[in-house]
N, C-alpha and C positions, 0 to 999 in steps of 0.2 A: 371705848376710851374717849371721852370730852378733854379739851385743850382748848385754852382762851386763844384765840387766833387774832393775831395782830392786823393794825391796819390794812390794806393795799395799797402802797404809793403808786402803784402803776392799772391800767387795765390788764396788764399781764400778768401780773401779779396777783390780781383779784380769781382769774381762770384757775390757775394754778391752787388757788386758796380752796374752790370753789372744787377743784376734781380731789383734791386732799381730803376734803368735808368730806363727799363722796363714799373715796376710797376706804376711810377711817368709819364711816355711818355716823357722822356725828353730827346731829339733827340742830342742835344746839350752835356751834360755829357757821356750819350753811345757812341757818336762820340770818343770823348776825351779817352775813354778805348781800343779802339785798336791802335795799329801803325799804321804808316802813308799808308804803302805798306804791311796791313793786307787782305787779301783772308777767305771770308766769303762762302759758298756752303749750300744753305738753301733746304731744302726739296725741294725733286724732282726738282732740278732747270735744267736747261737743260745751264744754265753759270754761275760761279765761281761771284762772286761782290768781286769787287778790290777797298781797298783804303776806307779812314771813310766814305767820302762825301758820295759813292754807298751803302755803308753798311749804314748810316742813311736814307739817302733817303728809302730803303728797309724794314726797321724798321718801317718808318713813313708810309708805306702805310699798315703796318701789326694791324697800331692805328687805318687807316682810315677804316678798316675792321672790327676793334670793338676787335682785337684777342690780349691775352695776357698769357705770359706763364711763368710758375713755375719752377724753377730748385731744386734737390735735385743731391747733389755731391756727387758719389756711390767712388772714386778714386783719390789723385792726385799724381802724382807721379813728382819728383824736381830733376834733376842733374846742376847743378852749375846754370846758368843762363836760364835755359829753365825749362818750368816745362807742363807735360800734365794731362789734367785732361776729367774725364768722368762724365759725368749727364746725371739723366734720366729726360725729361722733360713732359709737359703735360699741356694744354692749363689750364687759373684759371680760369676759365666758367667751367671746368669740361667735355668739348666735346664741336665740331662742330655741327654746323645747322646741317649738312648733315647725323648724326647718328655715324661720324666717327672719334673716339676717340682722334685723334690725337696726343696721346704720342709718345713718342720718345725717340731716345738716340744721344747724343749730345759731340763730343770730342772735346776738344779746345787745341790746343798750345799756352804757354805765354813764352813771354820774358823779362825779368827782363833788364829796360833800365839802362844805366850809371850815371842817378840818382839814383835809388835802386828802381825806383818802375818798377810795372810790367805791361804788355799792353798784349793784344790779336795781335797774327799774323796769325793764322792760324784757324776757327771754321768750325767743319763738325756736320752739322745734319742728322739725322737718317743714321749713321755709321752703325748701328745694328739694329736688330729687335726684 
C-alpha cells in the first residue's frame, strides 16, 4: 500500500513518518523523507548509500529479507534549521534468525527545507553500543 505522505512540521514528526514508511514497506513515501543529496551508513556497511534512489533501493532489500524495525526516540536536540536526533532501534520480530539481537542505536541529522518541512540528510546506525 503507497500513501502520499505529507509534509513533517516537526523532527518528530518526520521519525514517526519515517517508521510508518517502514512499518507499511512503502519505498516510495521513505524515498520522499530524505533529501535529495542525503547519506544513509547502515550497519556494518563497508560504503555510505547516497541520494533517495540508493537509500530506497537498500530499504527494499531490508523488505525482501523479511526485516523490519522499531524506533524509540531517546533525544532531539533543534538549533534553527538543523535538528539531530538519537533512537534506540531493534528489529519488530523481536531478533534475527541468527540468535542476534540486533538492536541498535541510530543518529540522524534533519534539515528543515524552505518550505518548513523537514527531510533527513544525514542517518548513522549503530553510532553506539
Amino acid at each position: 500500500m503507497q500513501r502520499q505522505a505529507t509534509a513533517a512540521r516537526t523532527p518528530e514528526e518526520l521519525t514517526m513518518q519515517f517508521e510508518d514508511a517502514l512499518l507499511l514497506r512503502d519505498t516510495a513515501a521513505l524515498a520522499e523523507l530524505f533529501d535529495e543529496r542525503a547519506v544513509l551508513v547502515p550497519r556494518a556497511a563497508r560504503e555510505d548509500l547516497r541520494g533517495r534512489e540508493e537509500i530506497a533501493r537498500f530499504t527494499a532489500a531490508l523488505w525482501t529479507a523479511d526485516r523490519s524495525y522499531l524506533a524509540e526516540v531517546r533525544w532531539v536536540v533543534q538549533a534553527d534549521a538543523i535538528a539531530a536526533v538519537v533512537l534506540d532501534w531493534s528489529p519488530s520480530d523481536g531478533g534475527a534468525a541468527d540468535g542476534n539481537s540486533g538492536r541498535g542505536r541510530r543518529v540522524d541529522v534533519l534539515q528543515r527545507q524552505s518550505d518548513g518541512s523537514w527531510r533527513y540528510v544525514i542517518s548513522l546506525f549503530d553510532v553506539c553500543s
